[in-house]
C-alpha positions in Angstrom: 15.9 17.4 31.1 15.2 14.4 29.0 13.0 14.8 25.5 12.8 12.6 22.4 10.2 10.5 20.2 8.6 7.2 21.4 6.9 5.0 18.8 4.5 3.1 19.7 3.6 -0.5 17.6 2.1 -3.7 17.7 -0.8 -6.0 15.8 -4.1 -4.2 15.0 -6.0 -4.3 18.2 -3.7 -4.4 20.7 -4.0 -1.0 22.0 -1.9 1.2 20.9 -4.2 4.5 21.0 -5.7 3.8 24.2 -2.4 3.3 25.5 -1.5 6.6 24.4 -5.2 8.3 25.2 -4.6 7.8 28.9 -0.8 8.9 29.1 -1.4 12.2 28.0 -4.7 12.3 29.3 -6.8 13.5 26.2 -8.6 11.4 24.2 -6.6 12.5 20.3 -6.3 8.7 18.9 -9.8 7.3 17.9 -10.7 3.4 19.4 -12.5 1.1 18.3 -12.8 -2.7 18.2 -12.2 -2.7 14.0 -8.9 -3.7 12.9 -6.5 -1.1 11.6 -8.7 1.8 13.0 -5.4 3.9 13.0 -4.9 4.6 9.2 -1.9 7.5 10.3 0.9 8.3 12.5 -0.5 10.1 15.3 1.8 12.6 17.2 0.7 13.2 20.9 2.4 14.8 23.7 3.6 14.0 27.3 4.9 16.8 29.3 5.7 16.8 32.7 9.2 18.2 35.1 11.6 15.7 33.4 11.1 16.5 29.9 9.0 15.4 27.3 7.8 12.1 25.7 6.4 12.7 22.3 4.7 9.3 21.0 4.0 8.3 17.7 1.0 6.0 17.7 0.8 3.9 14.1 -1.4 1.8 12.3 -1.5 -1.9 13.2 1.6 -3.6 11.7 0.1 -6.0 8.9 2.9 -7.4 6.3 0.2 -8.6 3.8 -1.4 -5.3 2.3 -4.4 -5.7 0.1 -5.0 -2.2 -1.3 -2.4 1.1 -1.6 -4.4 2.1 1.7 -2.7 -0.9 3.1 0.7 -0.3 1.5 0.6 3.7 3.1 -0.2 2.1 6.0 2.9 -0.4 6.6 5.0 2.5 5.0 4.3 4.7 8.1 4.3 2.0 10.3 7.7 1.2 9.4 8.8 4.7 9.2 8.7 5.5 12.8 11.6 3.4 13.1 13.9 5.3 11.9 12.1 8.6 13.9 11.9 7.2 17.2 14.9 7.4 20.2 13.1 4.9 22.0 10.1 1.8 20.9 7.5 0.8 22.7 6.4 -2.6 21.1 2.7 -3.8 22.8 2.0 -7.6 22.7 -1.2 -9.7 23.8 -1.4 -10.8 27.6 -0.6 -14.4 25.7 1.8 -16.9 26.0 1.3 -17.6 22.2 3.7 -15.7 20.0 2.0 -15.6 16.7 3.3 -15.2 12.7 2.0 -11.0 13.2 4.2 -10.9 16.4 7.3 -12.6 14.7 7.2 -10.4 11.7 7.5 -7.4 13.6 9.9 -8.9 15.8 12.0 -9.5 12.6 11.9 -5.9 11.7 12.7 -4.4 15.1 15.5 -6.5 15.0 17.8 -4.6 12.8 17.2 -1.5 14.6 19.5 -0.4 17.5 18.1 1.6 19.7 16.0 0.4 23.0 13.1 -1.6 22.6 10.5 -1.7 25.4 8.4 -4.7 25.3 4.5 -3.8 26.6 2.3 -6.4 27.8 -1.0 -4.6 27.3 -4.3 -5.6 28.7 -2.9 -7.1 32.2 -6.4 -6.3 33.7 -7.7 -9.0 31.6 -5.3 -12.2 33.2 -4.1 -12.8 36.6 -1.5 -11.3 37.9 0.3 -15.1 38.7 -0.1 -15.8 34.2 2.2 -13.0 33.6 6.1 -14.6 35.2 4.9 -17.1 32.4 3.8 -15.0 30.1 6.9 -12.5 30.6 9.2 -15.9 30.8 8.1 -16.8 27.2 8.6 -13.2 25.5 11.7 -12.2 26.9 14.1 -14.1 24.5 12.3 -13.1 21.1 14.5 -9.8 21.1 16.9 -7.8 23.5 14.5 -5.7 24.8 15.6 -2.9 27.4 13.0 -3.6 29.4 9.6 -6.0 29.8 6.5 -4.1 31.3 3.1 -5.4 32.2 0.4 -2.5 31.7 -2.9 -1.7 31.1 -4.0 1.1 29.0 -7.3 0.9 29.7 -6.9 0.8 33.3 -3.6 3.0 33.4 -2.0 0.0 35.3 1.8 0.4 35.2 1.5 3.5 33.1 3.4 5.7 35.8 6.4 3.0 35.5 6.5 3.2 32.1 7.0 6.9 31.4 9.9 6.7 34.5 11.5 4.3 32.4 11.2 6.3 28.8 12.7 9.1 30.2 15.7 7.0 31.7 15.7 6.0 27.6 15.9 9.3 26.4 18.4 11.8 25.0 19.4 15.1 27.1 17.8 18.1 25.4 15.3 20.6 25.7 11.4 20.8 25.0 10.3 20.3 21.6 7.1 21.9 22.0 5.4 24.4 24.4 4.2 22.4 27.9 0.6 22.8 27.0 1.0 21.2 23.5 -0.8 17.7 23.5 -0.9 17.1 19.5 0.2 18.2 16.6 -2.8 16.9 14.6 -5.6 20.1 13.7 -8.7 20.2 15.2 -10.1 19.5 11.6 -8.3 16.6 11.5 -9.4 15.2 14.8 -12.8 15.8 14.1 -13.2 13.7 10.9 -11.4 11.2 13.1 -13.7 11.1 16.0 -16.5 11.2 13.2 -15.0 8.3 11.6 -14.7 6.3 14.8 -18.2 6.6 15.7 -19.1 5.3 12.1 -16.7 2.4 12.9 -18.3 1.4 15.8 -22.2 1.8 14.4 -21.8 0.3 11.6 -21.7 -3.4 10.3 -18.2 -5.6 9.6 -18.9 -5.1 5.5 -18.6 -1.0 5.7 -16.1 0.1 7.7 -13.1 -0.7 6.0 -14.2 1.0 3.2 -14.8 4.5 5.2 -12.8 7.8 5.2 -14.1 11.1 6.4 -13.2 14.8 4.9 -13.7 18.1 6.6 -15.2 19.9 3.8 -16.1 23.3 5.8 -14.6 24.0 9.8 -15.7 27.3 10.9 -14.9 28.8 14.1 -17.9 31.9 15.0 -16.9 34.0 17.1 -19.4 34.1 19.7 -18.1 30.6 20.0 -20.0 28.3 17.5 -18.4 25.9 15.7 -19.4 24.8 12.4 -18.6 21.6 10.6 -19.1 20.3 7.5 -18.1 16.4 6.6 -18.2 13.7 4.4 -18.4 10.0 5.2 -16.8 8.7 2.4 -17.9 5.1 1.3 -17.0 2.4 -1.8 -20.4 1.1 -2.8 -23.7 2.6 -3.7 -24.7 -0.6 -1.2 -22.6 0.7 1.7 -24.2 4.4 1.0 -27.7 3.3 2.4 -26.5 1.5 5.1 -24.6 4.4 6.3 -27.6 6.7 5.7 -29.6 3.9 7.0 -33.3 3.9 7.1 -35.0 7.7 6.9 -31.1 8.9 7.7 -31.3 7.5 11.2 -28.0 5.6 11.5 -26.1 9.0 10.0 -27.9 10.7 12.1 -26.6 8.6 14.8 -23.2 9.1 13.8 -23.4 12.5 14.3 -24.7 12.9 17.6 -22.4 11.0 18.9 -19.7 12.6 17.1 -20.8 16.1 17.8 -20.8 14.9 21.9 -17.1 14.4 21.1 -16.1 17.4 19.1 -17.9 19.9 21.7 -15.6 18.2 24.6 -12.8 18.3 22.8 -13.1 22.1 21.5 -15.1 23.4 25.0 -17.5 24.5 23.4 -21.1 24.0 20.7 -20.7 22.1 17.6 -23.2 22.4 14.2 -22.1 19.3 12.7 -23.6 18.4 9.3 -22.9 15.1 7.4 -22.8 14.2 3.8 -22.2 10.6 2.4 -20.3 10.1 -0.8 -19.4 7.3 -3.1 -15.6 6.9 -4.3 -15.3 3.5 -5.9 -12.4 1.7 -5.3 -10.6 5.0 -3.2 -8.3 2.8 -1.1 -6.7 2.2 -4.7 -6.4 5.6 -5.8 -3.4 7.4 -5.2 -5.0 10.9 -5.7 -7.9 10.2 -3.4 -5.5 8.9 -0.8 -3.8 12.2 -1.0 -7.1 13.8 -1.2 -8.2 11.7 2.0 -5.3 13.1 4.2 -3.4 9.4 3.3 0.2 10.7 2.5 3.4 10.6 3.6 4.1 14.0 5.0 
């Protein structure tokens, strides 16, 4: 039996959590179009007769950092390095090797262990682009292995967990088969609250979001109860998230409560408050407040 840690990194928007979405089969990692949606490292779960894969999805690697959000966020990035038995690097479907690309190549390059290189979005070129595409990636590092995939699609995501576990050290299970996460409910929640802010909002707010589970109460006759904050910068960005007679938060929670009910089985009472922090993506005590630490 084969088991160890996989981590899984790349640009912002390359797609790294739906990657890991479909391989486990449960959605855990929010999506959206926004770079840098992943703020954390995100812990999910593969299981199957051969062992167990447990992935680390990051933030998108960016070595210019504007805020000490940004700084947290290369610092976990980075740290999963030294965590991981195996890395699973995911690239454009471009021939175009860019400065992002290069920097990360220059980092995975003092590491010595195998390196997987994942050419993501292969539904979105023809199959005859990728020898060329393949040809012009395949001398940036030694990588173990080149893989065109699709995490959208799950296109060559069978292939890819064969070849993990050829990657990975003898041992036993880490955690019990039905184990898909190690995040908390909670946690996922303000997550899947956050993402549908992300995608409802305009380019000027999201950024500048965090969400905190202020109340999560499970009733026994199967109710659950939630009580969040959208937490924003500006008094500006406070009305837009409100938006006009509470419409767009109220938007933000339908969606979100459609989420949360699938993902715990059963009702959701989700209530939503907005806040202004100014400036919290420079404040190391909100950070920590915000769930932003290095654990």
């Amino acid at each position: 039996m084969n088991t160890g840690y996989v981590a899984v990194i790349g640009r912002p928007n390359v797609g790294k959590s739906t990657l890991m979405n479909h391989l486990i089969g449960q959605k855990i990692a929010i999506t959206s179009d926004r770079p840098q949606t992943t703020r954390q490292r995100i812990q999910t779960v593969y299981t199957d007769e051969r062992g167990q894969i447990i992935f680390l999805d990051t933030p998108g690697f960016i070595r210019k950092t504007r805020n000490k959000l940004g700084e947290y966020m290369l610092e976990t990035s980075l740290g999963v390095l030294g965590d991981a038995d195996v890395i699973c690097w995911l690239v454009e479907p471009s021939s175009h090797i860019g400065e992002g690309d290069r920097e990360i190549a220059e980092a995975l390059a003092k590491v010595k262990k195998p390196i997987l290189l994942l050419i993501n979005k292969t539904d979105t070129v023809q199959y005859t682009q990728l020898l060329g595409i393949i040809d012009s990636w395949k001398d940036v590092l030694h990588f173990a292995e080149i893989l065109p995939v699709s995490g959208l699609k799950g296109d060559g995501l069978k292939e890819l967990t064969d070849v993990i576990f050829r990657y990975l050290p003898e041992g036993p299970l880490l955690f019990d088969e039905e184990t898909l996460t190690d995040q908390p409910v909670r946690d996922i929640a303000a997550e899947i609250i956050r993402e549908k802010a992300l995608r409802m909002l305009k380019n000027e707010v999201p950024h500048g979001i965090a969400v905190t589970i202020e109340r999560f109460h499970e009733r026994e006759d199967g109710l659950t109860e939630i009580e969040a904050s959208v937490i924003c910068e500006k008094d500006s960005h406070k009305g837009i998230i409100i938006g006009k007679g509470g419409q767009m938060l109220k938007k933000i929670g339908s969606a979100a409560r459609r989420d949360i009910e699938e993902l715990t089985g059963g009702k959701v009472f989700l209530k939503l408050f907005v806040k202004v922090r100014k400036d919290w993506r420079d404040q190391e005590l909100m950070l920590k407040n915000f769930g932003y630490h290095q654990k």
